[in-house]
N, C-alpha and C positions, 0 to 999 in steps of 0.2 A: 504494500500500500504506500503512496508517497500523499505525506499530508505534510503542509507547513506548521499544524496545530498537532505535534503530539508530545503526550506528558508519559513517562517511560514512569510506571512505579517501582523500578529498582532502582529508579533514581533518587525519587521522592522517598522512597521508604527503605535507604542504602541497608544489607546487612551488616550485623557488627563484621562479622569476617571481612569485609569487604567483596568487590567481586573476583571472582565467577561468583560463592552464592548470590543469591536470591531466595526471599522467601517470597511463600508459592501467591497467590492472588488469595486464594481459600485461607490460606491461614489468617492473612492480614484480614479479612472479611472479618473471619471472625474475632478477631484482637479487637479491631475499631467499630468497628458496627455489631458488634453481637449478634451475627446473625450467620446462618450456615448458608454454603450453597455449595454445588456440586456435589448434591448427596446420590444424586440418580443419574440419569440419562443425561449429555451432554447439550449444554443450554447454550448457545454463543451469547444470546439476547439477555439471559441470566448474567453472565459473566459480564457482558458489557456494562449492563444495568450496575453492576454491584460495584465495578471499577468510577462507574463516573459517581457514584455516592459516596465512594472510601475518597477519592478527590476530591470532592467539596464537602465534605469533613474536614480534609485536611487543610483545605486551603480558608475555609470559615473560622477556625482554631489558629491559624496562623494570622489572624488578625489580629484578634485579641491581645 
């Protein structure tokens, strides 16, 4: 995909190790949002959904 708008969450949400890890999208879901996903059947719209809400979390908290 080539977008001039894109926000990498291993960047926003660096591992302590640094990289290569990464933690996974699903964990941080659940760390910041309390909420699970990817319990079942693979959801792209799910996953999408739950990335651009862990973002403006993140970025709503970084105001403050």
């Amino acid at each position: 995909m080539i977008h001039e708008n894109v926000i990498d969450t291993a960047q926003v949400f660096p591992h302590p190790k640094g990289l290569p890890y990464r933690h996974s999208l699903k964990m941080l879901v659940e760390r910041n949002l309390g909420r699970f996903i990817q319990t079942g059947e693979h959801d792209s719209f799910e996953d999408a959904r739950a990335c651009i809400d862990l973002l403006k979390r993140h970025i709503h908290l970084s105001k403050k």
